[in-house]
N, C-alpha and C positions, 0 to 999 in steps of 0.2 A: 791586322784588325784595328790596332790604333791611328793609321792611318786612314781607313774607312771610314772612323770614329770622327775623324777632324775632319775628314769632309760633308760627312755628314752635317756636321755643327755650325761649318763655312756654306755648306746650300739653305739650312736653318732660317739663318741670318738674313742673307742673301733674299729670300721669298720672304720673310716678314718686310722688309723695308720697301721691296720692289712691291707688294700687297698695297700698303701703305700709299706708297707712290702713285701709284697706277690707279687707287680709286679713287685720289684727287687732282692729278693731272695722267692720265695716259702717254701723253706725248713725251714725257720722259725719259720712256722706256721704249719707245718706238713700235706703242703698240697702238690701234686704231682708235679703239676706245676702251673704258671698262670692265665691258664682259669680258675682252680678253685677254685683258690684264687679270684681270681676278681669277679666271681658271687654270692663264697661264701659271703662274704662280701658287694657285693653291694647290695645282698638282704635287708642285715643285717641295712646296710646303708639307704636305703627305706622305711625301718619300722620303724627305730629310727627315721626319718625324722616325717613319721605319727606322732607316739608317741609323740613328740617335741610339735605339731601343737594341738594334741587332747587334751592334759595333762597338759596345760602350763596354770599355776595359772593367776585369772579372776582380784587378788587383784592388780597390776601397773593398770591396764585399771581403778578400780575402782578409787582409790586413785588419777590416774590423773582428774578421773572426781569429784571428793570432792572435789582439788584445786581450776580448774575453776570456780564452782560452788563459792566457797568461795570465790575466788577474785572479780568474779561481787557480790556478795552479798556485800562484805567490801569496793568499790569501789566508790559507791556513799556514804556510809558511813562515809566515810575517809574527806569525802569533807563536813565540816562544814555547810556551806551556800548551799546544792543542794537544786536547786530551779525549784519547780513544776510550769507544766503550768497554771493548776487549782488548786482551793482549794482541789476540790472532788481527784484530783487523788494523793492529799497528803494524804487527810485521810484514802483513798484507802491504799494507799500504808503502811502507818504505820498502820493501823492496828487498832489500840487504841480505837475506835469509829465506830466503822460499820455500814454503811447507812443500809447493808438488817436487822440488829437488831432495827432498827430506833432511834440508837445513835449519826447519824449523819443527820442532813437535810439542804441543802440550800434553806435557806427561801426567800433570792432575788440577782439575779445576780451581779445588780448596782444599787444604792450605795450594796455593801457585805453586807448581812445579813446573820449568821449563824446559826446553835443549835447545842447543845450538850449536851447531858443526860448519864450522868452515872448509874448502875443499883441499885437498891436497894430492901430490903423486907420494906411492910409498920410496920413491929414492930422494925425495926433496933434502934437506939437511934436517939435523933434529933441532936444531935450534928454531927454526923458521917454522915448523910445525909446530914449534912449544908456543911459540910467541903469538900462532895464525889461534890454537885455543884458547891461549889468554883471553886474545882479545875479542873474542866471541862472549868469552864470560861477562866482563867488563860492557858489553856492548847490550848485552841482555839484561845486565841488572841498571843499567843506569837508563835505557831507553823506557822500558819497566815502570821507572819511578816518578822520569818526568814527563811520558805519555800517559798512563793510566792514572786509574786514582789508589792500583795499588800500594801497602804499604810494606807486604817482606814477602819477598818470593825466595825460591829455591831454582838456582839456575844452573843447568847443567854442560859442560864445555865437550864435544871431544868431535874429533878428524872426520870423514865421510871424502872416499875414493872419488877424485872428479871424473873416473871414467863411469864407474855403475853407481854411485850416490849411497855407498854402503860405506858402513862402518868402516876406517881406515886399517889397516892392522898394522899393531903395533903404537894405534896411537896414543895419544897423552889425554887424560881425560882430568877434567877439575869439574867442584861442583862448590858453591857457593850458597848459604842461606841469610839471607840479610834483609834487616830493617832497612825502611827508608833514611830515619834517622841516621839509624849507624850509616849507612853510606857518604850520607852530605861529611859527618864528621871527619869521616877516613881521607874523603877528597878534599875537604879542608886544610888537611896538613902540608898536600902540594901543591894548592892552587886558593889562592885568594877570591872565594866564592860566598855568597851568601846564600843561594840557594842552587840546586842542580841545574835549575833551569839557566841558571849563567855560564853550563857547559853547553851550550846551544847558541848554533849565531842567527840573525836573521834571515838562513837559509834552512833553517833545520836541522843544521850541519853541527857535529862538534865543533868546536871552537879551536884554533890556531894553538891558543897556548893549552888546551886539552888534548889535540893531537900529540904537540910535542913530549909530553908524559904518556901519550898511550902508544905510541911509537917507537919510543926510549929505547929501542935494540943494544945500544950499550950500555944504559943501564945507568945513565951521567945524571937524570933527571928524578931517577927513583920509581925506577916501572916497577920492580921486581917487588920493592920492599911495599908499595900500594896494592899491587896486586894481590900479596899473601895476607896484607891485612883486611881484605875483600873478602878472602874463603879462608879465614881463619875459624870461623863458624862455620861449623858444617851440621 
């Protein structure tokens, strides 16, 4: 098709100049006279025009539509603090927790009550299931605070089978009640923040040096001791 495309644009050419040519000398182009230089040529000119139209690569249309597409994707992204109307169409929107997998539930409108279950097998270790709750908890109160404009929710942690999306058995469940305030403070002890939105990178993402405290599986960085002063209020 790209080659169709270039020929097209090299017959184009081609018939505009020979047009040119041909109505002010014919003999140029080794045709008798005018007329039929000019129809030779306009034909010529007609179907390179087709050719132009049928042949002309799909990839700018694509490409400008990948850009668009990218800059509203990156758009609310860029913006540290976008802040949902609701909790639901936060969680919606990231993705991370999906209500039709029943990893997400609003258990009460007001005061906020939340859940959040991440998935597991019940032979996993119990360590790795303690830490897959943690961080559901942590993920809901802080996403919570600096998506919304709420200011203390009650967030609730526990396991969901990733074969049927059912409660885990045996698993670990936490459940957290907390101020905004009180949060920034808590995470102020381990990370030089001024406000939560400084757990957020220009992806939306936590941040490098917040993953490595919310990741802590050894426990070097101070996950354990953050985390119970998170749901020390219940």
């Amino acid at each position: 098709m790209e080659f169709l495309f270039i020929v097209s644009i090299f017959l184009f050419l081609i018939s505009v100049v020979c047009i040119t040519l041909g109505m002010i000398k014919p003999s140029i182009i080794k045709l008798k006279n005018r007329k039929q230089s000019f129809i030779a040529f306009l034909v010529t000119f007609v179907l390179s025009i087709i050719g132009v139209l049928n042949f002309a690569p799909d990839t700018p249309d694509n490409q400008v539509t990948e850009t668009q597409e990218t800059i509203t994707d990156s758009f609310v992204c860029s913006n540290k603090n976008a802040i949902y109307p609701t909790v639901a169409s936060m969680m919606e929107d990231f993705g991370d927790y999906p209500s039709d997998t029943n990893a997400f539930e609003i258990i009460n409108e007001s005061p906020l009550k939340i859940r959040l279950s991440a998935t597991a097998y019940d032979n996993d270790p119990t360590s790795v299931k303690d830490n897959l709750a943690k961080r559901a908890l942590i993920y809901g109160v802080l996403r919570t605070f600096i998506n919304t404009n709420n200011n203390d929710v009650t967030v609730v942690s526990y396991l969901i089978n990733n074969d049927n999306h059912q409660k885990l058995k045996d698993s670990p469940e936490y459940t957290a009640t907390i101020t905004k305030d009180q949060a920034l403070k808590i995470t102020q002890k381990y990370i030089p923040i001024n406000s939560l939105n400084d757990l957020i990178d220009e992806n939306c993402s936590f941040t490098k040096q917040f993953n490595e405290l919310r990741y802590d599986d050894s426990g070097k960085k101070g996950f354990d001791k953050f985390f119970n002063e998170l749901t020390a209020n219940k």
